[in-house]
matplotlib code that plots the C-alpha trace (Angstrom):
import matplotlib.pyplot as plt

x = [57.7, 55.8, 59.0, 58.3, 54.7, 54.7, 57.5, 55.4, 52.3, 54.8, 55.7, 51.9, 48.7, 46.7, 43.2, 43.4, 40.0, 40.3, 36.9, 35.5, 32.1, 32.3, 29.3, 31.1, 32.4, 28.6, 28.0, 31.0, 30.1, 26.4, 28.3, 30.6, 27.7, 25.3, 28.3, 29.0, 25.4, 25.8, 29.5, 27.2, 24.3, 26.3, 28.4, 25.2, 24.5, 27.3, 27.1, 24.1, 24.7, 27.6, 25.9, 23.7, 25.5, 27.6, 24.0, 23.3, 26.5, 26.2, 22.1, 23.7, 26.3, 24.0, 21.4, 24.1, 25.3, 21.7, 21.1, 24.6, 24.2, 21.1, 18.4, 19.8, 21.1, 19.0, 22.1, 20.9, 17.6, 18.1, 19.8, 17.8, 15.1, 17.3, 17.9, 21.3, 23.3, 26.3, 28.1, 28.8, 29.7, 31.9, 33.4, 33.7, 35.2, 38.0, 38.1, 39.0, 40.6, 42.6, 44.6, 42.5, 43.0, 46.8, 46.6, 44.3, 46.3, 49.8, 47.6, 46.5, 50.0, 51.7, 48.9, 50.0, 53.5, 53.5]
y = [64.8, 68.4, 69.5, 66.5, 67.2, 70.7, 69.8, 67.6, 69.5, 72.4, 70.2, 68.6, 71.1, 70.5, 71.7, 74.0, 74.5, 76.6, 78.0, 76.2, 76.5, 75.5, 73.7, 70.8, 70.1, 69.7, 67.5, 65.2, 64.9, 64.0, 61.2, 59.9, 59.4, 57.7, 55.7, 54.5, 53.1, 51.3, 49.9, 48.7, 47.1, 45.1, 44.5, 42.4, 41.2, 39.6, 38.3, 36.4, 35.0, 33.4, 32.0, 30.9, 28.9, 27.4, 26.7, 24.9, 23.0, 21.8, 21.0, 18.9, 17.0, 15.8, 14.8, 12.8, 11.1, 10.3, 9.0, 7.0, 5.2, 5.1, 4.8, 3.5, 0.3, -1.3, -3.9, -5.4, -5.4, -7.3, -10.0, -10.3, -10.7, -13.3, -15.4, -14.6, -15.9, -12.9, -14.6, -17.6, -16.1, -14.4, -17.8, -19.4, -16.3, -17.1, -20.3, -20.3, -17.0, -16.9, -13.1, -11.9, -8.0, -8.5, -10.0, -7.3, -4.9, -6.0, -5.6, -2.6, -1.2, -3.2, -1.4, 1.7, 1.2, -0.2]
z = [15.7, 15.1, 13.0, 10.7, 10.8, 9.6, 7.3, 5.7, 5.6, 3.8, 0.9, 0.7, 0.0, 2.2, 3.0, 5.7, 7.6, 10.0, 10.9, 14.0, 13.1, 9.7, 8.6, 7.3, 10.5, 11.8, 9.0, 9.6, 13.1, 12.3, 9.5, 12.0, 14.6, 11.8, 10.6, 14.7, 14.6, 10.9, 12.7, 16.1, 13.8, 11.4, 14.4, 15.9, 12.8, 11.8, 15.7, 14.3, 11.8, 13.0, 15.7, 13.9, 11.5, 14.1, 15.7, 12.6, 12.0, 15.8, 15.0, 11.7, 13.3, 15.9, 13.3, 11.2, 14.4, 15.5, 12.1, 11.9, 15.5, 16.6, 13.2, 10.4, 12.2, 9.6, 9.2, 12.4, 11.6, 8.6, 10.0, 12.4, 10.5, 8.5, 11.3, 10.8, 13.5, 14.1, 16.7, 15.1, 12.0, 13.5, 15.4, 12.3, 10.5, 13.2, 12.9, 9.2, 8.7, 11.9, 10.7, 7.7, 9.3, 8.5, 5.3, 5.0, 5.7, 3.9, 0.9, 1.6, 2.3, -0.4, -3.0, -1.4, -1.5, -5.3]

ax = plt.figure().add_subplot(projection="3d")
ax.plot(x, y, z, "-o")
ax.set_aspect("equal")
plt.show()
């Protein structure tokens, strides 16, 4: 593995520094620690944010389903305030459409299939 290394750094120039206390190295070293502290804050940043939107997403979600089952039931409401009798309608629904959810769905699947 050294063999191909030094072959390699034969056929390429490149910049030898070979002066331990070269002041670039001291500067490289100062980058590499300020660049390990950018690396650890965006780190915890990111973090964050992501919990944060997955926080929000959850917050939504729960909001939608609380208005869905629990507020907006105004449907109820409304017949009740009709005097709108559900269970009988619902008796008499059978009574004179005995399958209407096949007939439903054979249209439905017949549109589909057409």
């Amino acid at each position: 593995m050294e063999n191909v290394t030094k072959s390699i750094e034969g056929l390429l120039p490149l910049p030898q520094i070979r002066n331990p206390n070269d002041p670039r190295r001291k500067e490289l070293k100062e980058l590499e620690a300020i660049n390990k502290v950018i690396d650890q804050k965006s780190h915890s940043l990111v973090r964050r944010e992501l919990q944060a939107g997955h926080g929000y997403m959850i917050l939504q979600t729960a909001l939608f389903m609380w208005l869905t089952f629990w507020e907006l039931t105004w449907d109820r409401k409304l017949m009740e305030a009709q005097d709108f009798d559900a269970g009988r309608y619902d008796e008499l629904k059978k009574l004179f459409n005995p399958k209407p959810s096949s007939a439903c769905v054979s249209k439905i699947l017949g549109a589909i299939q057409n």
